[in-house]
Biopython code that builds the backbone (N, CA, C, O; Angstrom):
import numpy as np
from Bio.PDB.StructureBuilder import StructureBuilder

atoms = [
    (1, "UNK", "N", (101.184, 129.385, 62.459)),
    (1, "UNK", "CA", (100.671, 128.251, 63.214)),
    (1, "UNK", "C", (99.567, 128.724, 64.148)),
    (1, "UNK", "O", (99.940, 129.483, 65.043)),
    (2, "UNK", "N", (98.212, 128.398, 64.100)),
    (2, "UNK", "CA", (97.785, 128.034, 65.455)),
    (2, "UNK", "C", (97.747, 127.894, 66.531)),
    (2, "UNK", "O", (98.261, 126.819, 66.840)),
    (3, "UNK", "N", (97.258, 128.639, 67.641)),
    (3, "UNK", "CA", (97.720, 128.661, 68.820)),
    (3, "UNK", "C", (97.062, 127.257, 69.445)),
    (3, "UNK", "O", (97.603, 126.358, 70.088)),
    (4, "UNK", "N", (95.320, 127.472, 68.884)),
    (4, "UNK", "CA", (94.713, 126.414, 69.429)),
    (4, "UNK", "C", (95.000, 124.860, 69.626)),
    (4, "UNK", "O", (95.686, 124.283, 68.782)),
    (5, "UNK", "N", (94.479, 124.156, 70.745)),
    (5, "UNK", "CA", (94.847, 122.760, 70.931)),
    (5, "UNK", "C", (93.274, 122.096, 70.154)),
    (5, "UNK", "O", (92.244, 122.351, 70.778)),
    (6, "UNK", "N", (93.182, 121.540, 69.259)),
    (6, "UNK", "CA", (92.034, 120.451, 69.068)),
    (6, "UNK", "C", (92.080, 119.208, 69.243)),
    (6, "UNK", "O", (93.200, 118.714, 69.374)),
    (7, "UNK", "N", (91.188, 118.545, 69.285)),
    (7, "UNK", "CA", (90.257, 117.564, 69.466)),
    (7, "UNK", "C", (89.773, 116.603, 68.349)),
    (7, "UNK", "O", (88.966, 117.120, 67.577)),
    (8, "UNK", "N", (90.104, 115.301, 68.103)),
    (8, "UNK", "CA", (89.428, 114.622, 66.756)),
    (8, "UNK", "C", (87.670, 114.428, 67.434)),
    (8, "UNK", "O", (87.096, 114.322, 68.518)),
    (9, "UNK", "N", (87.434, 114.462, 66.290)),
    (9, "UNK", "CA", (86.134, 114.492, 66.370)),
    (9, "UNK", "C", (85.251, 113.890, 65.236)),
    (9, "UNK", "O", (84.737, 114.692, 64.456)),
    (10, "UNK", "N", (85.035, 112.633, 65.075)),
    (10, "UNK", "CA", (85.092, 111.944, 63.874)),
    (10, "UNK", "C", (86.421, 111.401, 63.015)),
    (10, "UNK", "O", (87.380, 110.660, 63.233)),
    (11, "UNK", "N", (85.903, 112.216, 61.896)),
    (11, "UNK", "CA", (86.912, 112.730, 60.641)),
    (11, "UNK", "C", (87.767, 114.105, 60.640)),
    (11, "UNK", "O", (88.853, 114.380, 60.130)),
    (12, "UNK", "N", (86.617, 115.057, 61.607)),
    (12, "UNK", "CA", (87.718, 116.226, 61.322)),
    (12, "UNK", "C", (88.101, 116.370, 63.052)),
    (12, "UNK", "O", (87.737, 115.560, 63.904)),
    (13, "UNK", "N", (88.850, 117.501, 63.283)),
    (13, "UNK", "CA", (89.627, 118.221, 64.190)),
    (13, "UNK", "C", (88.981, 119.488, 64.860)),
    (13, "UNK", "O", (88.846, 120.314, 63.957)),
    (14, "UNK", "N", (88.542, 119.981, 65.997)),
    (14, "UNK", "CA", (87.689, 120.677, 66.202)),
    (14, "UNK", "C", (88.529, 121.392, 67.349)),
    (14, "UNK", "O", (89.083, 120.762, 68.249)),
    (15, "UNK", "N", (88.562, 122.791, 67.218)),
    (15, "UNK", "CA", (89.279, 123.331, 68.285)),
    (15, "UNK", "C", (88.659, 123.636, 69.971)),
    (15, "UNK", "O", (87.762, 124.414, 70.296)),
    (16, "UNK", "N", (89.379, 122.846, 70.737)),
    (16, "UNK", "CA", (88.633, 123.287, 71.902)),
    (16, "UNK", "C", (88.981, 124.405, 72.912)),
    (16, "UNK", "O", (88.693, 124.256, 74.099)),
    (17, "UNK", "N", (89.557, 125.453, 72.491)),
    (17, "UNK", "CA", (89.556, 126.881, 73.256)),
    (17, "UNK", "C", (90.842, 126.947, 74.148)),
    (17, "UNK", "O", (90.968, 127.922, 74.888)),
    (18, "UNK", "N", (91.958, 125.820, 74.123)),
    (18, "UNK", "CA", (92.575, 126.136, 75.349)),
    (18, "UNK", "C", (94.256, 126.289, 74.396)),
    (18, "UNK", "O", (95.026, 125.420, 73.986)),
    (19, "UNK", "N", (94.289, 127.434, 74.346)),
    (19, "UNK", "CA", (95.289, 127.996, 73.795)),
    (19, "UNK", "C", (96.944, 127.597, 74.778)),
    (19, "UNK", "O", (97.101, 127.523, 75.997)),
    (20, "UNK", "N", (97.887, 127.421, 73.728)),
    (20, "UNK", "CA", (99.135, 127.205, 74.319)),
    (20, "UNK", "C", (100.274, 127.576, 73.384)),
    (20, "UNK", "O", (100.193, 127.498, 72.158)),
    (21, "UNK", "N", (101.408, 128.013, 74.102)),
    (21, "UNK", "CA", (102.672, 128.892, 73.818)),
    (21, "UNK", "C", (103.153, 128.038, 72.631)),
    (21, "UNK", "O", (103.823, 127.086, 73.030)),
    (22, "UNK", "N", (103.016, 128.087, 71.293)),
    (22, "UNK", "CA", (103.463, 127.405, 70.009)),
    (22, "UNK", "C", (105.394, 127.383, 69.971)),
    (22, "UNK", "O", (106.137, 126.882, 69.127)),
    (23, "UNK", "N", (105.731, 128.146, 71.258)),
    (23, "UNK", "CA", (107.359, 127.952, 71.254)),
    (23, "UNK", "C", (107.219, 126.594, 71.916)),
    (23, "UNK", "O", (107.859, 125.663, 71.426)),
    (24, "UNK", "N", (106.490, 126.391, 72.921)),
    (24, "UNK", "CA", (106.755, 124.703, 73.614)),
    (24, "UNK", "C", (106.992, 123.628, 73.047)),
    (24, "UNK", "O", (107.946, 122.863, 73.184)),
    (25, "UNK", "N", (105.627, 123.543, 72.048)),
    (25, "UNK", "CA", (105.292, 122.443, 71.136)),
    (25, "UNK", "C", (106.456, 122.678, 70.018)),
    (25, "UNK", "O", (106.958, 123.666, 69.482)),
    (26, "UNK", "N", (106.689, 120.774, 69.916)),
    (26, "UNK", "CA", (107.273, 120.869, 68.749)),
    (26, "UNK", "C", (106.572, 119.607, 67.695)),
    (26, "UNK", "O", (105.406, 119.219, 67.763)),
    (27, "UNK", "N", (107.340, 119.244, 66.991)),
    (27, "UNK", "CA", (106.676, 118.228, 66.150)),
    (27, "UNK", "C", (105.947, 117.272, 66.888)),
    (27, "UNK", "O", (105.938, 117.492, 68.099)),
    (28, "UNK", "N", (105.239, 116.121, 66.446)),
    (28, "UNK", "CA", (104.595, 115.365, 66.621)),
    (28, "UNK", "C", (103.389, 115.348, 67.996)),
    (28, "UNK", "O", (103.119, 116.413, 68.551)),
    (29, "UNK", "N", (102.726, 114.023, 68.446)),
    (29, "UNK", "CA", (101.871, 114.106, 69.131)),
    (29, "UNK", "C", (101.511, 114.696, 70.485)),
    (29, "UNK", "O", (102.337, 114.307, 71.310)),
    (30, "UNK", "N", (100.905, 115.216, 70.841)),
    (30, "UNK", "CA", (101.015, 115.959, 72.523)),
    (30, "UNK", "C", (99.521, 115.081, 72.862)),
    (30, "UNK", "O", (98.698, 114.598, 72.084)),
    (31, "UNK", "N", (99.571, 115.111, 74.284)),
    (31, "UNK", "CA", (98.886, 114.599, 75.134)),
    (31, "UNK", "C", (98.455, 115.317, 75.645)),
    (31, "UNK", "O", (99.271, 115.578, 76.529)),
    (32, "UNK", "N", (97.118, 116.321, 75.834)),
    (32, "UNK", "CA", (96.460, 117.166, 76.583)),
    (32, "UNK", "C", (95.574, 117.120, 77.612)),
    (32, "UNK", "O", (94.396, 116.959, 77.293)),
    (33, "UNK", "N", (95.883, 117.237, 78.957)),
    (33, "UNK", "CA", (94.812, 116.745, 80.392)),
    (33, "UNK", "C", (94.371, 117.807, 81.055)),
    (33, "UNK", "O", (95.252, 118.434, 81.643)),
    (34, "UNK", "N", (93.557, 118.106, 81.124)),
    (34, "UNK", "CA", (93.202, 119.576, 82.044)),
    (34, "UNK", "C", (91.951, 119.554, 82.832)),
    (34, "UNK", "O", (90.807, 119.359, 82.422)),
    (35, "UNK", "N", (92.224, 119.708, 83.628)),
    (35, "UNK", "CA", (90.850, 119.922, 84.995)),
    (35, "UNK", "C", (90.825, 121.485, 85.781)),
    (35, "UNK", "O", (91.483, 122.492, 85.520)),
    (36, "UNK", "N", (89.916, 121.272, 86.713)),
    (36, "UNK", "CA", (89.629, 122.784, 86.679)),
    (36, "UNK", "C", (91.062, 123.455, 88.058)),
    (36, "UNK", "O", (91.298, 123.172, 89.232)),
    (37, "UNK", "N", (91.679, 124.414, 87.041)),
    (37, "UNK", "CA", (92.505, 125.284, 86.903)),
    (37, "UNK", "C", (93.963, 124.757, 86.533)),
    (37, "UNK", "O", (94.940, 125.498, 86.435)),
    (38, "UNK", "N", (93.977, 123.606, 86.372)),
    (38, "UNK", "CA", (95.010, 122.866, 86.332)),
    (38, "UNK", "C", (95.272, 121.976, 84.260)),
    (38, "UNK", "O", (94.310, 121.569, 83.609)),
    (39, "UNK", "N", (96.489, 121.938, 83.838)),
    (39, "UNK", "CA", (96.278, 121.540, 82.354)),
    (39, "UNK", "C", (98.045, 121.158, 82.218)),
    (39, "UNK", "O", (99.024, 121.854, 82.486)),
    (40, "UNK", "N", (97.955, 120.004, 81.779)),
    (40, "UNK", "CA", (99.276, 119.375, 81.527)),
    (40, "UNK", "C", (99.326, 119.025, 80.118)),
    (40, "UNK", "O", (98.268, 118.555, 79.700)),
    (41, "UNK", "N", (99.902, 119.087, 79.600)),
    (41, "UNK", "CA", (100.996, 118.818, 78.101)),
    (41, "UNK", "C", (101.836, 118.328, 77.852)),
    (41, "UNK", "O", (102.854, 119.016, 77.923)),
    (42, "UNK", "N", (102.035, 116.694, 77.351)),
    (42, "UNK", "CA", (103.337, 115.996, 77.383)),
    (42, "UNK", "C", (103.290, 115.406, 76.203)),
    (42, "UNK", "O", (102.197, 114.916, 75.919)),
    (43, "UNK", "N", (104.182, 115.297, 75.391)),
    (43, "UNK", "CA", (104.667, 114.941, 74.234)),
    (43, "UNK", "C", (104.358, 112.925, 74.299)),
    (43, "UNK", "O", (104.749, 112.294, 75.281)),
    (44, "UNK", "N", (103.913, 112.489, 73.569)),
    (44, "UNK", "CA", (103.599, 111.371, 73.757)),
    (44, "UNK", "C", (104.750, 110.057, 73.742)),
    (44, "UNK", "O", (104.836, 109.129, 74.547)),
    (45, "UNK", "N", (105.634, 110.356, 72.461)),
    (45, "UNK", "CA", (107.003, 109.754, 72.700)),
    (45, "UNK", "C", (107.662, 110.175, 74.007)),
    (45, "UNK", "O", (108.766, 109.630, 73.979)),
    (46, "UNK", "N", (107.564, 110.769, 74.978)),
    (46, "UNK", "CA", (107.829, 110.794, 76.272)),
    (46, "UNK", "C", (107.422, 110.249, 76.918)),
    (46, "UNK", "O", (107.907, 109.468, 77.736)),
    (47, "UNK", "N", (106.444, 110.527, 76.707)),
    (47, "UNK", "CA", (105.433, 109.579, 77.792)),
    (47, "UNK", "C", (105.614, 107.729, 77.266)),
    (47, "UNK", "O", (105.612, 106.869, 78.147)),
    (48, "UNK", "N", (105.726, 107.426, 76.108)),
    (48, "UNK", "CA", (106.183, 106.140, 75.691)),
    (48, "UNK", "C", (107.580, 105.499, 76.625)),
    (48, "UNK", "O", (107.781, 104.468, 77.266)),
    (49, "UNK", "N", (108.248, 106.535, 76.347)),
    (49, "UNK", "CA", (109.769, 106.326, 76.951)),
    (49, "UNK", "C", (109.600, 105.937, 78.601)),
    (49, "UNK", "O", (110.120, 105.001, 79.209)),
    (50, "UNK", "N", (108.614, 107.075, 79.138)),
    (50, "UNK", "CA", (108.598, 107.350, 80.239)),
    (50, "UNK", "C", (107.681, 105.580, 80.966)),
    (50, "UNK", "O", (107.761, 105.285, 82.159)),
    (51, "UNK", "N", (107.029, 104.825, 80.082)),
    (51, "UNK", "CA", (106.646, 103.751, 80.304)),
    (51, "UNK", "C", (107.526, 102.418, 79.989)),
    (51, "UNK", "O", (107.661, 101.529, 80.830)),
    (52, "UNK", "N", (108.034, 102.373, 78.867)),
    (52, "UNK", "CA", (109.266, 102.026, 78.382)),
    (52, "UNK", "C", (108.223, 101.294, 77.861)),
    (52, "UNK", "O", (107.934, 100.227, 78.402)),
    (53, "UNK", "N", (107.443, 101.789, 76.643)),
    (53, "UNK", "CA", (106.520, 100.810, 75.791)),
    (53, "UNK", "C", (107.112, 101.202, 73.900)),
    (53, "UNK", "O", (107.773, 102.230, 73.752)),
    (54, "UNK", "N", (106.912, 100.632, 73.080)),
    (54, "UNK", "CA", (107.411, 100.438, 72.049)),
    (54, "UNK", "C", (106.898, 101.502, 70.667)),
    (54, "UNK", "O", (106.849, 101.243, 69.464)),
    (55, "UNK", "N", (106.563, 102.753, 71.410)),
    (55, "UNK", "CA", (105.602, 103.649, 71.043)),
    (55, "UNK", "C", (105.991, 103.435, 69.088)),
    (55, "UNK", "O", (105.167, 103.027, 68.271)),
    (56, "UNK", "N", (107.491, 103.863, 68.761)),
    (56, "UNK", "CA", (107.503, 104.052, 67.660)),
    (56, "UNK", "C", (107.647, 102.997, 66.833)),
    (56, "UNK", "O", (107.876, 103.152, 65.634)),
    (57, "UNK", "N", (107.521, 101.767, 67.428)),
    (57, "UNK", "CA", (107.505, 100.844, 65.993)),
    (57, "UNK", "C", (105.975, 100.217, 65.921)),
    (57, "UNK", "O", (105.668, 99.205, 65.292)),
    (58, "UNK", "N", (105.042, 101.082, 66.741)),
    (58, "UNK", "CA", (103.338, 100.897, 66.349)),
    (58, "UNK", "C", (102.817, 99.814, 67.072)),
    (58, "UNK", "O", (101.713, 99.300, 66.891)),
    (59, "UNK", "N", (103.879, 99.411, 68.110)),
    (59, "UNK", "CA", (103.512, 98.212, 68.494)),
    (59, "UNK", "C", (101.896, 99.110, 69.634)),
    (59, "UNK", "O", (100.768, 98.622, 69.702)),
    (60, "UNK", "N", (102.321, 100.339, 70.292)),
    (60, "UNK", "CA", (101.098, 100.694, 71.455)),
    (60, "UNK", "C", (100.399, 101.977, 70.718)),
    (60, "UNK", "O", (101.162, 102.866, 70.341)),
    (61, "UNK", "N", (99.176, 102.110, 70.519)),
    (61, "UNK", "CA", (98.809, 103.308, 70.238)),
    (61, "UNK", "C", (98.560, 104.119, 71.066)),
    (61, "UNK", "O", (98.578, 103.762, 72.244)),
    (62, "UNK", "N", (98.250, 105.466, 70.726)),
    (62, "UNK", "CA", (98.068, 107.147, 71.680)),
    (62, "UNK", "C", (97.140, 106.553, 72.785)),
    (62, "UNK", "O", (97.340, 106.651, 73.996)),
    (63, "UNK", "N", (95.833, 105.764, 72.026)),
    (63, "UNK", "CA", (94.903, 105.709, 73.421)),
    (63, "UNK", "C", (95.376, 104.855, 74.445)),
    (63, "UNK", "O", (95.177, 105.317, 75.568)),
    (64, "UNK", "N", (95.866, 103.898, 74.417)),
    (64, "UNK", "CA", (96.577, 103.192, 75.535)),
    (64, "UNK", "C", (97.829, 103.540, 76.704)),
    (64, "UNK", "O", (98.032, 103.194, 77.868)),
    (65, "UNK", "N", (98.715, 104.640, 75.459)),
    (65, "UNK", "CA", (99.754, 105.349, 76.086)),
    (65, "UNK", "C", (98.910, 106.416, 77.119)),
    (65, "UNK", "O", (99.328, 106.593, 78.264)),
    (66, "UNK", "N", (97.869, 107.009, 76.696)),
    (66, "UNK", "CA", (97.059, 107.850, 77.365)),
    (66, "UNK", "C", (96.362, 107.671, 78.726)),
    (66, "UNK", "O", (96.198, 108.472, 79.647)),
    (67, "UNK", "N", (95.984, 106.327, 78.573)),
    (67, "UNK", "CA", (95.007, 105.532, 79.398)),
    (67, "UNK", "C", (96.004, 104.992, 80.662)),
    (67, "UNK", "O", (95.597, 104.783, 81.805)),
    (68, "UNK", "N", (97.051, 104.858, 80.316)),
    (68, "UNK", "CA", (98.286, 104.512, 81.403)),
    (68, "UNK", "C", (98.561, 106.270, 82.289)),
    (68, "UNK", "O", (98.549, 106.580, 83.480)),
    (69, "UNK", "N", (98.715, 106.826, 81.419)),
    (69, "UNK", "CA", (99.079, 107.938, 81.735)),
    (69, "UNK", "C", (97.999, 108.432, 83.129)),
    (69, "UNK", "O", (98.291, 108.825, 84.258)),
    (70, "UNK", "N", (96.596, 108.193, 82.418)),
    (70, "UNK", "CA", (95.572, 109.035, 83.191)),
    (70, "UNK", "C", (95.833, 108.301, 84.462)),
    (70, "UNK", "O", (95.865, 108.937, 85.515)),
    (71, "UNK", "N", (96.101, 106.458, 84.440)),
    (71, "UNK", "CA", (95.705, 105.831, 85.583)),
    (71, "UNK", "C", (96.641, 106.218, 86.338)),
    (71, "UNK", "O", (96.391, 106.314, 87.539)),
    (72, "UNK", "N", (97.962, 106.544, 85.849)),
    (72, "UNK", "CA", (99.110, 107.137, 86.910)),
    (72, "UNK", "C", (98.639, 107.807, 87.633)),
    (72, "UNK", "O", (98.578, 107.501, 88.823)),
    (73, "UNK", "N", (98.153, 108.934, 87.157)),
    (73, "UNK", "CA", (97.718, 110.190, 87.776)),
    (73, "UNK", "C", (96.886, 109.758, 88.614)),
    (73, "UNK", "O", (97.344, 110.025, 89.725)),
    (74, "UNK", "N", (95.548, 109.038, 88.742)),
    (74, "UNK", "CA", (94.670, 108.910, 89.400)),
    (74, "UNK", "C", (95.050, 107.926, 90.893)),
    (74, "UNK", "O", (94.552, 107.843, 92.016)),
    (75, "UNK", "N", (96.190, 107.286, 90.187)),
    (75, "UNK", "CA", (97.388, 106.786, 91.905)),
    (75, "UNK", "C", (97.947, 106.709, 92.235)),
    (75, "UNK", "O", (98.423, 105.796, 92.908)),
    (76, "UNK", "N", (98.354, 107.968, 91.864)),
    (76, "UNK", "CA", (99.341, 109.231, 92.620)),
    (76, "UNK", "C", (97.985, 110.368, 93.533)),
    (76, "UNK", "O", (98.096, 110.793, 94.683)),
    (77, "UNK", "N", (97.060, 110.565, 92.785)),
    (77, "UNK", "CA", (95.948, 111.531, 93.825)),
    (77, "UNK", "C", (95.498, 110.580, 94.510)),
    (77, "UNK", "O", (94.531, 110.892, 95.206)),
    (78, "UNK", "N", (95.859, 109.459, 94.581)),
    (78, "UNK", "CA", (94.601, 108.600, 95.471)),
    (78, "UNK", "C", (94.680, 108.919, 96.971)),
    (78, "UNK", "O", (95.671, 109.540, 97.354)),
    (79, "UNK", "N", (93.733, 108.558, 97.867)),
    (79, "UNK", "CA", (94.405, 108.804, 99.277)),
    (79, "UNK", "C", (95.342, 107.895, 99.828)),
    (79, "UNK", "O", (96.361, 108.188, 100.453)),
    (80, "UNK", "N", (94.692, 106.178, 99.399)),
    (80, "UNK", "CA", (95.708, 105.154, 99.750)),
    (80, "UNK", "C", (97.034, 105.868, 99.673)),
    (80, "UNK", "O", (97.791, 105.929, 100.641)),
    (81, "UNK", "N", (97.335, 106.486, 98.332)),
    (81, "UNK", "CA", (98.540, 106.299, 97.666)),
    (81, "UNK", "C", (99.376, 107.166, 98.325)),
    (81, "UNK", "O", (100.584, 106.932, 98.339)),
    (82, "UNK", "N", (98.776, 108.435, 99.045)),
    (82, "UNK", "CA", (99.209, 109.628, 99.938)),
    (82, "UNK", "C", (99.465, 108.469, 101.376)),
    (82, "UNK", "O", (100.473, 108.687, 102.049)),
    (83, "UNK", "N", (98.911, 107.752, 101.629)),
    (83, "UNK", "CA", (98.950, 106.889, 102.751)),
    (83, "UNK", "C", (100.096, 106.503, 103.347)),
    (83, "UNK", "O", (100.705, 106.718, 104.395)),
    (84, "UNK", "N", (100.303, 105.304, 101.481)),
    (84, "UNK", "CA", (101.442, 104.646, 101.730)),
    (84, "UNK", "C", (102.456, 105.392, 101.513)),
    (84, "UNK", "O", (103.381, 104.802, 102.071)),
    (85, "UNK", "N", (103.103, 106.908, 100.753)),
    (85, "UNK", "CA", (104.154, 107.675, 100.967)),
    (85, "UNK", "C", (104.094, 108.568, 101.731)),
    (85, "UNK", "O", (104.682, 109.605, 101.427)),
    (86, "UNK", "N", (103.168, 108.470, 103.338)),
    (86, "UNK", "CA", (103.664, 109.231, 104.608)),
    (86, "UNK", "C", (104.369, 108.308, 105.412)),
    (86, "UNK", "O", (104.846, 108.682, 106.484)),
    (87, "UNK", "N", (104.473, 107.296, 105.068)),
    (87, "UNK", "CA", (104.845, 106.258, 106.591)),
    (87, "UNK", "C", (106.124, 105.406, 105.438)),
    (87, "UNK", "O", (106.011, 105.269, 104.219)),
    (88, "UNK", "N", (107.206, 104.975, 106.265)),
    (88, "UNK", "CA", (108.183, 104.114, 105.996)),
    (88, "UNK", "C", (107.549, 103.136, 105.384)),
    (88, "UNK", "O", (106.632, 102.721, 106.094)),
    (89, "UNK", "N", (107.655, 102.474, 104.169)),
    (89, "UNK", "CA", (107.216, 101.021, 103.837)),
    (89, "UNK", "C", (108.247, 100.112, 103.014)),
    (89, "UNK", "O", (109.210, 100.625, 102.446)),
    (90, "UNK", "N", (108.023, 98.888, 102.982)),
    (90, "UNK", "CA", (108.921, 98.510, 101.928)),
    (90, "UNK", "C", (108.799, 98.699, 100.687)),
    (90, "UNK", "O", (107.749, 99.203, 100.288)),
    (91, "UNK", "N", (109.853, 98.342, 99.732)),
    (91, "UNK", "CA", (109.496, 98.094, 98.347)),
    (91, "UNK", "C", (108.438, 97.372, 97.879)),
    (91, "UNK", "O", (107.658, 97.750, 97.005)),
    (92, "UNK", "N", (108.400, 95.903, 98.703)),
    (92, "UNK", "CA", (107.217, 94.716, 98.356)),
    (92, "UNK", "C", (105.795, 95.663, 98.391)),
    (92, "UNK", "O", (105.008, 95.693, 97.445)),
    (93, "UNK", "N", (105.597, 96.500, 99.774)),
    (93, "UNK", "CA", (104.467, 97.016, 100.353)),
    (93, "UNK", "C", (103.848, 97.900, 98.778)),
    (93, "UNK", "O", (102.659, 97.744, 98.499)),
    (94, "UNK", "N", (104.515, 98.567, 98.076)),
    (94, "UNK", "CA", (104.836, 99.626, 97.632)),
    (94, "UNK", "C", (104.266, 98.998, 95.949)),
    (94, "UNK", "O", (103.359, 99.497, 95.284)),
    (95, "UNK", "N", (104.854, 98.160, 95.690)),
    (95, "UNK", "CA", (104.688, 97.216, 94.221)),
    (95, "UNK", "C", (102.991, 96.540, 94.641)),
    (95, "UNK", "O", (101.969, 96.843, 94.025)),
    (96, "UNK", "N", (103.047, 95.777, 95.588)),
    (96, "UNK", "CA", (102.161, 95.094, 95.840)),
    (96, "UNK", "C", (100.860, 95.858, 95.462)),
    (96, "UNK", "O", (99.989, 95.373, 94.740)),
    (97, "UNK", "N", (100.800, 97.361, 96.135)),
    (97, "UNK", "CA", (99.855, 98.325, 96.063)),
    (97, "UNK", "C", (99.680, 98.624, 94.616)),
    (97, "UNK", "O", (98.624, 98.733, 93.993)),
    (98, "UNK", "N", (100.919, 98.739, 94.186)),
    (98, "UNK", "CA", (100.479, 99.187, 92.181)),
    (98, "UNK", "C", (99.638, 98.366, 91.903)),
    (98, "UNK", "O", (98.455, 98.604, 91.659)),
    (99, "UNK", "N", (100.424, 96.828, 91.921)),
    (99, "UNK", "CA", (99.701, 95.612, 91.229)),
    (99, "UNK", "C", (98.559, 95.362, 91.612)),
    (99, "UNK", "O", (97.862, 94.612, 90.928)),
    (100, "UNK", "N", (98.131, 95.851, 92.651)),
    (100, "UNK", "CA", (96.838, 95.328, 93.216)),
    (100, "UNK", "C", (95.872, 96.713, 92.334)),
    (100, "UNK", "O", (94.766, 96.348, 91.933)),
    (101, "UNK", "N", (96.218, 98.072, 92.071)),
    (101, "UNK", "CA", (95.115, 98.740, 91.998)),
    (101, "UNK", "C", (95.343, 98.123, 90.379)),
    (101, "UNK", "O", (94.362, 97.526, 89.937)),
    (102, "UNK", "N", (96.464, 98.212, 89.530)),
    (102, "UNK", "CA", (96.386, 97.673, 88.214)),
    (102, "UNK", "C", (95.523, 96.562, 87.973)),
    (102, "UNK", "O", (94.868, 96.523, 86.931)),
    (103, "UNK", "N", (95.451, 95.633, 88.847)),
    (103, "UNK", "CA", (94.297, 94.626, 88.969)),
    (103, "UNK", "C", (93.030, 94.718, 88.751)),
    (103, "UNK", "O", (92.467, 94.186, 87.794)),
    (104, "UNK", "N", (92.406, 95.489, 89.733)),
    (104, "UNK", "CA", (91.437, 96.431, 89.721)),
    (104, "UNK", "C", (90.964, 97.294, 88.966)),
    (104, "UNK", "O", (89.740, 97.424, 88.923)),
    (105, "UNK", "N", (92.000, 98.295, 87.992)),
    (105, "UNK", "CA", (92.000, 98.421, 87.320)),
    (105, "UNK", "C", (91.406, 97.927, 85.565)),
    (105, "UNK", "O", (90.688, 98.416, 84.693)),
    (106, "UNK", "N", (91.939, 97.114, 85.698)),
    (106, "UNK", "CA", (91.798, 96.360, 84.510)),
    (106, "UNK", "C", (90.759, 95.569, 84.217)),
    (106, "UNK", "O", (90.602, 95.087, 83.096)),
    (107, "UNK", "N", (89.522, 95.261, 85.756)),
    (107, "UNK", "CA", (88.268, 94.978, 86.073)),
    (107, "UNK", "C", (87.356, 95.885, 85.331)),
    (107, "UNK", "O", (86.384, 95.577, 84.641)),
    (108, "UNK", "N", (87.811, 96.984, 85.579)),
    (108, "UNK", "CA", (86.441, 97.916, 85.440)),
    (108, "UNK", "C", (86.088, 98.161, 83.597)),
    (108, "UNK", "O", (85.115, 98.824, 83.238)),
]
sb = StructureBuilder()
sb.init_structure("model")
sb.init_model(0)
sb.init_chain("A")
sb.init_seg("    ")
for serial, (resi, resn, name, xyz) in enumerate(atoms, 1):
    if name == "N":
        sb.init_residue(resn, " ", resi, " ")
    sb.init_atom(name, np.array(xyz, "f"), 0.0, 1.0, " ", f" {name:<3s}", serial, name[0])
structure = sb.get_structure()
């Protein structure tokens, strides 16, 4: 096996240099995110689960499962988001803030 992680690229698969431990990986799709010094790897039926979306009966594809994924990440680093988990808030406070950046979100 291959150490390398690739990349579709068209029609074919193109390796992009960032090698990983072939004991981790196991069957099926992985999700690869990496910025500078930092690189995460999550199995995509996890990440399905982890949304509770309908990954294996085709109802959501990789790019959407992906695209949720990234926006997590991006508010969880946000500063708001550091904001609202230094100070006591409610639940409402807390939802309200998702729904509102998902809003926003879904603008751009």
């Amino acid at each position: 096996m291959d150490n390398n992680v690739y990349k579709k690229v068209g029609r074919r698969y193109e390796p992009i240099g960032l090698l990983v431990d072939d004991h981790y990986l196991g069957d099926g799709f992985w999700y690869v995110r990496h910025g500078k010094g930092t690189k995460s790897i999550t199995n995509v039926n996890y990440m399905a689960e982890l949304y509770h979306l309908p990954y294996n009966r085709g109802e959501v594809d990789f790019g959407e499962i992906a695209d949720l994924h990234n926006f997590t990440e991006e508010l969880m680093d946000s500063p708001e988001w550091r904001g609202l988990t230094s100070k006591p808030h409610s639940l409402m406070d807390v939802v309200t803030f998702v729904v509102g950046k998902c809003y926003k979100n879904s603008k751009k």
